[in-house]
N, C-alpha and C positions, 0 to 999 in steps of 0.2 A: 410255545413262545410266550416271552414275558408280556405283560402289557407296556413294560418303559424301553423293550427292544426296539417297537419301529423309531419311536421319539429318538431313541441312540442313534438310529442310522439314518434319521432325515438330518437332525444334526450335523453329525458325522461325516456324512456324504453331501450335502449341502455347505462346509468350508471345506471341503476337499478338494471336490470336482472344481470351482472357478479357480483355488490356490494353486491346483495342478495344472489346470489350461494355463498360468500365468508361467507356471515356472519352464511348461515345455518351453514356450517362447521368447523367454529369457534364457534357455541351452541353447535352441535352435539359433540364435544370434543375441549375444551380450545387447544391452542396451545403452544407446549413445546418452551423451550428457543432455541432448536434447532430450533423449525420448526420457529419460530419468526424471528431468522437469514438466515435462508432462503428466506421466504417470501421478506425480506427488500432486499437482492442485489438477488432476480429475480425479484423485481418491479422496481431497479435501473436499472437492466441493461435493462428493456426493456421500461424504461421512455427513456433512454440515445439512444436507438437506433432506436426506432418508432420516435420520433422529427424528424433527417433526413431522414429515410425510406420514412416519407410523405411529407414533404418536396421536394425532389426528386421525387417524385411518382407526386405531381399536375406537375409539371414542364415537365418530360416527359408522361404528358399525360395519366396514369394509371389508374387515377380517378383522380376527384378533388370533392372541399366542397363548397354548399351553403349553408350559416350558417348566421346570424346577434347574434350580443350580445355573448360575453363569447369567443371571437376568438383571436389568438395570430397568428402572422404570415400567416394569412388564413384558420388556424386550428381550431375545435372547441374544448376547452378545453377540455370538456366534455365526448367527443367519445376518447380524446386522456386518458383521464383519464381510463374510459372503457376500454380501449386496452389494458390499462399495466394492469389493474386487471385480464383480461381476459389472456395472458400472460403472467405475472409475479408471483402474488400473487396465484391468482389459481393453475396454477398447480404445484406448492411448496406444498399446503396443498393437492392436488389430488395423492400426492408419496404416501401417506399414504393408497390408493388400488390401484396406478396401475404404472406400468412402465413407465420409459421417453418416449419408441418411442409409446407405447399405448396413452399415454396423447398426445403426439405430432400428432399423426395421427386424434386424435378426436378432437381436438382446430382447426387444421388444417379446415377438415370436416365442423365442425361448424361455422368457420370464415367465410367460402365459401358460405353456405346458407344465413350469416346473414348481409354479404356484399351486395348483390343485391337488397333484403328486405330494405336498407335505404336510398333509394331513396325519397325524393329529396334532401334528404342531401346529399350525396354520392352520386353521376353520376362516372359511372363505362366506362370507355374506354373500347377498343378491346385488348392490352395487360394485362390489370388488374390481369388476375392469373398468370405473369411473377412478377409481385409486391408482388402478396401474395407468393408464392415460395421464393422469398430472403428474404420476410418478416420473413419465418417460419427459414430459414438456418441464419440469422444473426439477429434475435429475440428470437423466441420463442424457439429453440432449445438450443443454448449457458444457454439461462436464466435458463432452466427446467433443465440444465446439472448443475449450480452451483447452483443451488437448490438443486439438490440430491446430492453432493458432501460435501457440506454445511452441510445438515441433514445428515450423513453419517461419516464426520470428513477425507474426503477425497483430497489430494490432495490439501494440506495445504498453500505450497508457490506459487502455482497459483490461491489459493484463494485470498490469502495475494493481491500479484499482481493486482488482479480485485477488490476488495477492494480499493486499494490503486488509479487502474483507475475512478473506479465508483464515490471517493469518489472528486477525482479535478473535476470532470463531474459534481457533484450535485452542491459542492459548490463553482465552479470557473467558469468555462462553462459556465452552464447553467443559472444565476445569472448574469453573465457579460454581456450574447445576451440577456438577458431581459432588464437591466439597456442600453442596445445600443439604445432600442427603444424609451427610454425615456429619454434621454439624447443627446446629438449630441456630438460623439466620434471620434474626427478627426482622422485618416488612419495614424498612424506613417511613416515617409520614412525609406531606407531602414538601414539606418545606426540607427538612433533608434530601432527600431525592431530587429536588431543582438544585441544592447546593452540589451531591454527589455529580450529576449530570454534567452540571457546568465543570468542574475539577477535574472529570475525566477529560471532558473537549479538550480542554489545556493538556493533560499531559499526552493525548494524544496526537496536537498540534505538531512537534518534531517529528515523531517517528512516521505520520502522515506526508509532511513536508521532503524527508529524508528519503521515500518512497518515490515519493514525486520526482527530486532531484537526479536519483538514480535511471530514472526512465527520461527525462527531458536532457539532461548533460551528458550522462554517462550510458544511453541508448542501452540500457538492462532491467531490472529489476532486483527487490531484495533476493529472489531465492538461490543458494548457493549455485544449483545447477544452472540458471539465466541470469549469469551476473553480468555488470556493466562491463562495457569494450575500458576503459577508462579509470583510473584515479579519479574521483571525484572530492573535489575540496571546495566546494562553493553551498551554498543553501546553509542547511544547518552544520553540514561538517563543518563549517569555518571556522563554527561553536565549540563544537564536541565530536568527537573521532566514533564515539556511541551511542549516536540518536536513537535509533530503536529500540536497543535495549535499556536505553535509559527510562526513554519512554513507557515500556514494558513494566517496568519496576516501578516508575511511576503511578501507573493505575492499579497494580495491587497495594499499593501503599494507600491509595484513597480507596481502594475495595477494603482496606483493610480494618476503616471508619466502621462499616457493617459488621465484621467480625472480625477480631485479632489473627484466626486461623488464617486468613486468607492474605497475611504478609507474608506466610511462608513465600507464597510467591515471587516476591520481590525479592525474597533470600536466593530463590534460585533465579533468577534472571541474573542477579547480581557476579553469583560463583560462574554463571554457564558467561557470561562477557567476562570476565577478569580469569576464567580459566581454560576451558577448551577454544572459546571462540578464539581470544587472544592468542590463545597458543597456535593455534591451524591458522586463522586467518591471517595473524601476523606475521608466519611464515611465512606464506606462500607469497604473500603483496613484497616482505622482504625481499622474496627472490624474484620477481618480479621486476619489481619498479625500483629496487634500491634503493637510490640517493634520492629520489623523489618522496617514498614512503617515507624515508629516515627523516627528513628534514621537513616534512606533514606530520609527522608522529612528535617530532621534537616542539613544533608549535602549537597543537592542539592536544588536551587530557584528554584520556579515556570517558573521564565521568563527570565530569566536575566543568561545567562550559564556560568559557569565557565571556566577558560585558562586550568586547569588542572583537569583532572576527577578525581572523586570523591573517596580517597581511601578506602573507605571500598567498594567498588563493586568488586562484584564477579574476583576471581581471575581467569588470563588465562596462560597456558603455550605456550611458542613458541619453538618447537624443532628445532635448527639448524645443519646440516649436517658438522661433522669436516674435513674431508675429500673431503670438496669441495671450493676451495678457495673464488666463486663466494658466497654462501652462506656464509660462514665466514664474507665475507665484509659486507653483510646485516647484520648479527648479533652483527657485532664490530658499524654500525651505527645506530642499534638500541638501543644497550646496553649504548652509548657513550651517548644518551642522558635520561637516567635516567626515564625508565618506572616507570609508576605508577601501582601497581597491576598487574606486568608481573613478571612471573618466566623464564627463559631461561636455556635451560638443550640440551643438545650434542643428536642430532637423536639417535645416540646407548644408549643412556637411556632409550628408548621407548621399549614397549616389542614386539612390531610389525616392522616390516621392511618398516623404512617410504621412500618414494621415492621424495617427494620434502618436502621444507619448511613450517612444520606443525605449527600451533595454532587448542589449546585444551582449552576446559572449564572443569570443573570439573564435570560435569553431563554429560559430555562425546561428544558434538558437537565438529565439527572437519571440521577445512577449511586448506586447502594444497593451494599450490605453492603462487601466486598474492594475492589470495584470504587472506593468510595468513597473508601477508605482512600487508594488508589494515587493517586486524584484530589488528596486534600490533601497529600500526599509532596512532590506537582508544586509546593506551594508555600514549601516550606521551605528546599532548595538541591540543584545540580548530583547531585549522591551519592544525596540522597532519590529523586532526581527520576527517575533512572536505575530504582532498584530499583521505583520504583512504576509507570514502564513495563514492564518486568522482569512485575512481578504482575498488568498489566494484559493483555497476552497470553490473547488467546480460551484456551487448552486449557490452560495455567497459572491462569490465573484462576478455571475453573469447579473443578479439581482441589483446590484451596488453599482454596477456598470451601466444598465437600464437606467436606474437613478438620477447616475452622473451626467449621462446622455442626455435629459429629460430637464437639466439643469443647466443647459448650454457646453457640456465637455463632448459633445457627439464629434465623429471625425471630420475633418477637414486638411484640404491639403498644403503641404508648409514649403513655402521654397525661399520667404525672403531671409536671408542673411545675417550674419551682426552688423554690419553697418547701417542696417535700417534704425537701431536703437541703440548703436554706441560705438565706441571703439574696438576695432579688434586687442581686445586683452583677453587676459585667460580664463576660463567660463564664468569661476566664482563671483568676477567683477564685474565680467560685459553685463551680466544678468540685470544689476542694477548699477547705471552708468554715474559714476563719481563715487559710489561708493567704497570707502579706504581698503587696501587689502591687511587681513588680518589671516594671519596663518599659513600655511600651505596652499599651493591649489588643489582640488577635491581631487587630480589624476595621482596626487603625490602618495597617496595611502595614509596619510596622517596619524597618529597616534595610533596606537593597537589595546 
């Protein structure tokens, strides 16, 4: 026997055996559109987190790989491939008889036999099962958790969220440290790097927001297989019918600052939204939704966003507090520039006792204080609509919100009326009592 025989068949027998457990189980029953979306972000998160695990792992010592042919950074594709199936995919479709910490105990188990067994690929050190432990706490466990959440319909805006991680990880990450190897990508200084940083934030602000909107309005997420129950036409589709992938194209066009190669990628974001996505998605929503997609398609571009969102999207209301002078000013400067698709009506119109500054959709989602604010931003123009993305950001949001609290905007609860501070006339005016009306009322949809 040769010396590179056994290496062939650890290999070889190591993407086999999990490729084959997956496929039996995919004969023995097709797999549902759920379990599809499963499968895909437990194989994502645990492509995106075994790369560094081992990574980390030859370095201090844990193991490491002798491999020739098929290796990426000292890895061998092959077993790395192996791992995420044996981690990701499988046990997505193993929910279907057994529990997470049962499936977790027994990958567990079997990673441990089957580790030592691949040798001489795998030369195993003396901490080696301090590797497979954080291996299973920040692999296998998180992945088989949004797996079952996944297939489950569980815990929706932290799906969204990992989604929205997994999905920069596939195609920006991981895409850019492969193109670094083939390419020579000089090390920006420090002053570039703060300028690149910030450039990304912005162009990742829509396709962020767009994620967001997807799971808050349209009770889904981006990924084909966990799409929204809903047409969604509010947030940034109001703007642009392609936030994400505009998005997408976005950030390789500023990755592209560091090296010119790395606009190819925005070439292909650009062909895969103007040619397959379009074609499939466009389809399907066609047959679908019809005359609703037809006449959202016909007011919003693919690419190219609009200054003023789009009036026919879903209407929102913003209840402002009359009886609070601080809220009053926000609703005299939101009313003063002429919402698109916002209604504005006095807290004691509400039938419930609101305690800060609400925005309502008509299907009944509901964001208070900051949150709120950033909501009616979305309907005034492009610039607004950025910065009230911008403030709407989970750990900006709750920080600003501290702030504003800390500054006299904390909650309180509002029941007095517009006759306490003027005439019942229509919001724009009551806000500030004699002053002239100019324009439309802010429920009219105003200019577009």
């Amino acid at each position: 026997m040769t010396p590179e025989l056994p290496a062939l068949l650890v290999r070889g027998l190591g993407l086999f055996l999990p490729l084959a457990a997956l496929i039996a189980l995919c004969l023995w029953r097709a797999p549902t559109h759920r379990e599809t979306a499963s499968i895909i972000v437990a194989s994502a998160w645990a492509l995106l987190t075994l790369i560094p695990l081992n990574l980390y792992a030859v370095r201090a010592g844990w193991w490491s790989f002798h491999a020739e042919g098929a290796v990426w950074q000292g890895l061998p594709v092959d077993l790395t491939l192996a791992w995420v199936l044996l981690w990701g995919a499988l046990p997505a479709l193993l929910l279907r008889l057994l529990p997470v910490p049962l499936i977790t105990g027994l990958l567990v188990w079997l990673d441990m036999i089957l580790m030592p067994l691949a040798e001489p690929v795998v030369v195993l050190g003396s901490w080696w099962l301090l590797g497979e432990i954080l291996g299973a706490a920040l692999c296998l466990i998180p992945a088989s958790l949004l797996a079952y959440w996944t297939r489950h319909k569980q815990l929706l805006t932290a799906r969204m969220w990992a989604q929205s991680l997994l999905a920069f990880g596939l195609m920006v990450v991981l895409p850019v440290c492969v193109s670094a190897a083939l390419v020579r990508i000089e090390p920006p200084t420090p002053e570039t790097a703060s300028v690149l940083v910030q450039l990304l934030a912005l162009a990742c602000l829509p396709g962020l927001a767009a994620a967001r909107e997807f799971a808050a309005v349209g009770r889904g997420t981006p990924l084909p297989y966990d799409p929204p129950e809903r047409l969604v036409t509010s947030g940034p589709y109001a703007y642009v019918r392609n936030p994400m992938q505009l998005s997408m194209a976005l950030v390789y066009l500023v990755l592209g600052l560091l090296h010119p190669a790395l606009m190819i990628g925005a070439v292909i974001c650009f062909a895969y939204g103007a040619g397959f996505a379009s074609w499939h998605e466009g389809g399907r929503l066609r047959a679908d939704l019809g005359s609703a997609w037809a006449g959202y398609r016909a007011g919003v571009r693919p690419w190219l966003p609009r200054w003023r969102p789009w009036s026919g999207r879903t209407k929102g209301t913003l209840y402002v507090a009359m009886d609070c002078g601080m809220c009053r000013g926000v609703g005299n400067w939101v009313a003063a520039r002429r919402p698109t698709a916002l209604r504005m009506r006095p807290a004691a119109d509400h039938p419930e006792v609101l305690y800060r500054l609400t925005y309502e959709t008509a299907d009944g989602a509901r964001w208070s204080g900051l949150a709120a604010l950033a909501r009616a931003m979305e309907h005034l123009h492009l610039g607004w609509a950025l910065t009230g993305w911008a403030l709407s950001l989970p750990v900006v949001r709750h920080f600003l919100q501290l702030c504003a609290d800390a500054f006299g905007a904390g909650p309180r609860p509002s029941r007095e009326g517009p006759t306490a501070h003027g005439p019942t006339e229509p919001f724009a005016v009551m806000l500030v009592p004699g002053r002239p009306r100019t324009g439309p009322p802010p429920d009219s949809g105003g200019p577009t």
